[in-house]
C-alpha positions as CSV (number, residue, x, y, z in Angstrom):
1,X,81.7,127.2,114.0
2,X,81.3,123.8,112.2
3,X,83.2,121.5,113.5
4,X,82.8,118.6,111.3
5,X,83.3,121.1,108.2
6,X,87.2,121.6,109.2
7,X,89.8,119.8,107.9
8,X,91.5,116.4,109.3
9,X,94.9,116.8,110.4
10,X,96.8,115.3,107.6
11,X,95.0,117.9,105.4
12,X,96.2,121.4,107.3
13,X,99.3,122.9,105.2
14,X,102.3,122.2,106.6
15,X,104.3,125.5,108.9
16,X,107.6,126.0,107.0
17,X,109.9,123.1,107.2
18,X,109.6,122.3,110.8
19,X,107.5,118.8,110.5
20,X,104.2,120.1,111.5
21,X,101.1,121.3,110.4
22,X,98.9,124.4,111.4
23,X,95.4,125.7,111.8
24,X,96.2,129.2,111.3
25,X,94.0,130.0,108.3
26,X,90.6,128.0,110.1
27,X,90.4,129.2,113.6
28,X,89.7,132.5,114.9
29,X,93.6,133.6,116.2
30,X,92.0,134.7,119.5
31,X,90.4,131.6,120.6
32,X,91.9,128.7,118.6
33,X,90.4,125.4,119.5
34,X,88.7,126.9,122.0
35,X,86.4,127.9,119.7
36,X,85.6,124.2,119.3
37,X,83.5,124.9,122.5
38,X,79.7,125.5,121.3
39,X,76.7,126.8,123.8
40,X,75.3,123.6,123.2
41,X,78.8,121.9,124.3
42,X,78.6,124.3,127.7
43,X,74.9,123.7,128.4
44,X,75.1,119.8,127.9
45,X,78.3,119.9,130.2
46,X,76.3,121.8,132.8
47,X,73.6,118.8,132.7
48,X,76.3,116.7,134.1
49,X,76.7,117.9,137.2
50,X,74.3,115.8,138.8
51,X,75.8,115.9,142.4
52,X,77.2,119.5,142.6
53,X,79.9,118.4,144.0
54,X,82.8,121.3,143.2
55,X,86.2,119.6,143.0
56,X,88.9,122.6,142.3
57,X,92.1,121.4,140.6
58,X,94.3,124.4,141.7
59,X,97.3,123.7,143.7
60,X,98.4,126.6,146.2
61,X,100.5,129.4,144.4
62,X,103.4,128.6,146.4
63,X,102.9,124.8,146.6
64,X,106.6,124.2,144.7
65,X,108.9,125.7,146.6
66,X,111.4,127.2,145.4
67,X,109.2,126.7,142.0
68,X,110.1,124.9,138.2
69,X,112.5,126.3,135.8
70,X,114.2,129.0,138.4
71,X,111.1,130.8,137.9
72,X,110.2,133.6,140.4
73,X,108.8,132.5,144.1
74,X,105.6,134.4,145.1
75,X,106.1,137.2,147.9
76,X,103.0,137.7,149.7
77,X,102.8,140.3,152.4
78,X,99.8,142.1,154.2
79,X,99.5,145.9,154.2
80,X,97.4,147.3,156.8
81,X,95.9,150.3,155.3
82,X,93.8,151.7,158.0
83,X,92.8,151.1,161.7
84,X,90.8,148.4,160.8
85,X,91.8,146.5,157.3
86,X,94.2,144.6,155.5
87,X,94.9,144.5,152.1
88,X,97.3,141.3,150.3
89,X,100.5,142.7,147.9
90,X,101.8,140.0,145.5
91,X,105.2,140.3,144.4
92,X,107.3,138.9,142.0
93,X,103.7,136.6,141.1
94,X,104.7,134.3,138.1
95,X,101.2,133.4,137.2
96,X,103.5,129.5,136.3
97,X,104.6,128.7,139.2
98,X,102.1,126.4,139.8
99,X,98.6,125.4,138.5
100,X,98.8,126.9,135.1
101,X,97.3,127.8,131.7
102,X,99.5,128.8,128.9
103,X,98.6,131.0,126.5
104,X,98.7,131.3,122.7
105,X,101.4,134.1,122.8
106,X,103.5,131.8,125.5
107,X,105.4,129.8,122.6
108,X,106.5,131.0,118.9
109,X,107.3,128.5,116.5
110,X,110.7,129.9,116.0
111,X,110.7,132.9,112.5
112,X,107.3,131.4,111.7
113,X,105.8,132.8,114.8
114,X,102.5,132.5,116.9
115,X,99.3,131.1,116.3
116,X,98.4,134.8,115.0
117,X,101.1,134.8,112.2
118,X,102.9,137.3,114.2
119,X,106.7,137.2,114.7
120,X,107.4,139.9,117.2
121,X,105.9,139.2,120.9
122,X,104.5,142.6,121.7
123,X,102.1,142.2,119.0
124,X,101.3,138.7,119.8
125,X,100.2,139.4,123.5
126,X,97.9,141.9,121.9
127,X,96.3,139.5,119.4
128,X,96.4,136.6,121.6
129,X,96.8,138.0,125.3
130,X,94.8,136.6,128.0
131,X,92.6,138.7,128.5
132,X,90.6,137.7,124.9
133,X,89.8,134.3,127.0
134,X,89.2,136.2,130.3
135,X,86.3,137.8,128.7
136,X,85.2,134.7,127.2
137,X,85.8,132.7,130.1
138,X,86.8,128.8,129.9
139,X,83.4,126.3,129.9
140,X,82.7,122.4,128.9
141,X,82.4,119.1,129.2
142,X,86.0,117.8,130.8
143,X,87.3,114.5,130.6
144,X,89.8,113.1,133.1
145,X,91.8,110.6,131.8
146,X,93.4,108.5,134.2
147,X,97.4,107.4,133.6
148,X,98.8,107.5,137.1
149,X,101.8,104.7,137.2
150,X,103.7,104.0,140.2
151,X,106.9,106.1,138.9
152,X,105.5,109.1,137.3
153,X,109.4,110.4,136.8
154,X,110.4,107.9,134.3
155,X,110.3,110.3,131.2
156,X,107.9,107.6,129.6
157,X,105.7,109.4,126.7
158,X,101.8,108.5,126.6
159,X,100.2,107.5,123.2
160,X,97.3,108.2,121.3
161,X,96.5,104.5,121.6
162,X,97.2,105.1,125.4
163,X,94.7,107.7,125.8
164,X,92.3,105.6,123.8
165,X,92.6,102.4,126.0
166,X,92.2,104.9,129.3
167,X,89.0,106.1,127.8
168,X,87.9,102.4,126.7
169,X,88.4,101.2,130.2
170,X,86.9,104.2,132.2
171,X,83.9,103.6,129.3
172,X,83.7,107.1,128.5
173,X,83.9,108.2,124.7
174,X,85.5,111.5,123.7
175,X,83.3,114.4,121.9
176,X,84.2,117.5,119.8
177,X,84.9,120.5,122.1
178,X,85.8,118.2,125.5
179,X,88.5,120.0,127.6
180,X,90.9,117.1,128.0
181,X,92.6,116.4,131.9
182,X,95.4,113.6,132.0
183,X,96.5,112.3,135.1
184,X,99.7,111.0,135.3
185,X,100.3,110.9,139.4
186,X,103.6,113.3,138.6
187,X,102.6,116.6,140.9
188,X,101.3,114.9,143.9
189,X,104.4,112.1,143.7
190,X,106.7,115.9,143.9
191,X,105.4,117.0,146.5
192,X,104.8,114.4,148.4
193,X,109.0,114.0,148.5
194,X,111.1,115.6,151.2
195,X,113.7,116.5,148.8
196,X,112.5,116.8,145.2
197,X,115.6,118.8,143.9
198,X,116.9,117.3,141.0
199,X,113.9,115.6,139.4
200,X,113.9,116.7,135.6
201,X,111.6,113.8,134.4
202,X,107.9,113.1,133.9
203,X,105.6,111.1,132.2
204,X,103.8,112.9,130.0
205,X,102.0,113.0,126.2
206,X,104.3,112.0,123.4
207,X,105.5,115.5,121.8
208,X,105.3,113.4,118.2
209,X,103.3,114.5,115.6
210,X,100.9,111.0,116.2
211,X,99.9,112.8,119.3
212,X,98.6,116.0,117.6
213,X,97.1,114.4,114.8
214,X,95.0,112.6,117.7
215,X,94.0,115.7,119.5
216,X,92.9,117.6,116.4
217,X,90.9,115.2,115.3
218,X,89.6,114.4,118.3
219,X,88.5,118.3,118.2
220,X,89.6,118.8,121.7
221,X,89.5,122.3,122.8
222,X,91.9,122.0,125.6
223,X,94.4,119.6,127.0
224,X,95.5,120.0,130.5
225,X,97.9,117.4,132.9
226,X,99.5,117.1,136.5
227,X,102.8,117.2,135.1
228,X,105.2,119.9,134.0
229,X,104.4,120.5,130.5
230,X,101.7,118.0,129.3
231,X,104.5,116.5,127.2
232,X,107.1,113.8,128.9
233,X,110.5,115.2,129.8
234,X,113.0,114.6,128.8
235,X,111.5,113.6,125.7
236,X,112.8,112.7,122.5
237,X,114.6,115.5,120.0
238,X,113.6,113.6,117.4
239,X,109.8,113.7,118.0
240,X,110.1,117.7,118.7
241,X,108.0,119.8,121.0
242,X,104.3,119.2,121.8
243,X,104.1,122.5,122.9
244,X,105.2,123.8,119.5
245,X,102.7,121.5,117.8
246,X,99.8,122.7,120.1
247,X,100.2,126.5,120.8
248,X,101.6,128.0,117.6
249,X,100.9,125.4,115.2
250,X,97.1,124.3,116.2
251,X,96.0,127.0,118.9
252,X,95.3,124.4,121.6
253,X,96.1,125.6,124.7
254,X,97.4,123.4,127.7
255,X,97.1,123.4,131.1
256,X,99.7,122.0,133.5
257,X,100.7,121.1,137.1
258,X,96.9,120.7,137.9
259,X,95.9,118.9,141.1
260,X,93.9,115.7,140.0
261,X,94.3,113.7,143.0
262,X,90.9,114.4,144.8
263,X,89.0,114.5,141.2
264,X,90.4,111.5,140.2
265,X,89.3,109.6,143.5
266,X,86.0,111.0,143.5
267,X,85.7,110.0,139.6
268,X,86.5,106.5,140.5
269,X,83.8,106.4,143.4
270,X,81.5,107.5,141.4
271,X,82.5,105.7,137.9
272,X,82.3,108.7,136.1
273,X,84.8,110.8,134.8
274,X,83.2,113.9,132.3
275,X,82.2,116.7,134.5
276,X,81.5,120.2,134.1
277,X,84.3,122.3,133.9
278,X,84.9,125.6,134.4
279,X,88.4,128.1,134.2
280,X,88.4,132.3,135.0
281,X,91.8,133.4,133.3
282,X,93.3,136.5,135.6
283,X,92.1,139.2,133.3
284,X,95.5,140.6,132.4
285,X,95.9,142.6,129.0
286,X,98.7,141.0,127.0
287,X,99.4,138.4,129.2
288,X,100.7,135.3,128.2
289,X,99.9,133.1,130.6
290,X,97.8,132.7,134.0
291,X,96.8,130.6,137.1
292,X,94.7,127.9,136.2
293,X,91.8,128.7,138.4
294,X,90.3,126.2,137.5
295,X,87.2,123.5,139.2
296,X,85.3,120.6,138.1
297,X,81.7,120.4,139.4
298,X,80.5,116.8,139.3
């Protein structure tokens, strides 16, 4: 795919009446901006690891307990088959309950549907299901970006001039196809409380349409954050959903709740923050969402 050859924001058509704009007719439904991602992109990103050092970004399964948005807690038991093995059952496994990708068929922007044009789910998950990207796999140059403040629950949003004066002062320049990471200190603050209950707030990226103006241009193939959502909660109605803008409208898909803590400090010793990063979506036909499972190599 040319890159340079697609259009700037401000020039995709609008979707319906609902303030944003859409890539739907200049990206292949399956990948979206994934497909920003070239084999150049993945072998120049494999050049950077210099050290080898693996940092993984997944936090455990079961690390929020009971998890986010009364979603299911994992139930793991052992089943001894035989004299002498042991097999793992997982029940009730919401692949969000923790480190997470989401999925082009995980948010429909409302009668105008998913990324693929499609209104009814069951033939989103075929068209856009996980397992299109689990047998692509996830590959490039990432880009931690970091935003940590001392109270990462205080709703605030993060701008694209934010981002810009994060990259400017970490002196690392953002390319076409980069896989985007934004630490904003919210996960490891969480859990690092005895009693989190309650806590509905996060920083996070301004859901406005500023934000995915910045993103596409920027040709990122995938933005991904400690927090939530990506997007700051509670947010502004005004400004709509981020998630909307992203998934449905533009076919970028996000990544949330990641663990950036020991990447960020290693980043920071070593005054570099691209790395090669790599993601193996659970091969799951139709699903529309997974674990992260995801790692930086530096």
């Amino acid at each position: 795919m040319n890159r340079n050859g697609l259009p700037r924001y401000r020039d995709l058509p609008a979707l319906g009446g609902l303030g944003m704009r859409h890539a739907r007719d200049v990206l292949p439904p399956t990948l979206g901006t994934l497909s920003f991602i070239t084999p150049s992109d993945v072998a120049a990103a494999v050049a950077t690891a210099e050290l080898g050092e693996t940092v993984p970004v997944n936090l455990p399964v079961d690390a929020f307990q009971p998890p986010l948005f009364d979603r299911a807690l994992l139930a793991h038991r052992i089943v001894e088959v035989g004299r002498n093995e042991a097999e793992d059952v997982l029940d009730a496994f919401n692949p969000q309950a923790s480190s997470q990708l989401d999925g082009l068929a995980h948010v429909r922007a409302r009668e105008l549907g998913y990324f693929d044009g499609s209104t009814d789910l069951e033939t989103a998950r075929q068209g856009l299901g996980m397992h299109h990207w689990a047998q692509r796999g996830l590959a490039g140059r990432g880009v931690l970006l970091d935003l940590a403040v001392p109270d990462p629950f205080d709703g605030s949003g993060i701008e694209p001039s934010d981002l810009l004066a994060a990259a400017e002062a970490q002196r690392v320049a953002l390319r076409p196809g980069d896989i985007l990471l934004v630490r904003t200190g919210w996960a490891a603050e969480f859990l690092r409380r005895a009693d989190p209950r309650g806590v509905s707030a996060w920083r996070g990226l301004s859901a406005g349409e500023d934000t995915a103006e910045f993103l596409w241009d920027q040709r990122i193939a995938l933005v991904g954050a400690d927090n939530p959502a990506v997007e700051n909660s509670p947010g502004d109605v005004a400004l709509g959903s981020l998630h909307r803008r992203l998934l449905p409208g533009l076919g970028m898909p996000l990544m949330e709740l990641l663990d950036l803590e020991r990447l960020a400090a290693r980043c920071a010793e070593i005054q570099r923050w691209t790395f090669f990063f790599v993601a193996v979506p659970l091969h799951v036909r139709g699903a529309v969402s997974s674990t992260a499972n995801a790692m930086a190599i530096l």
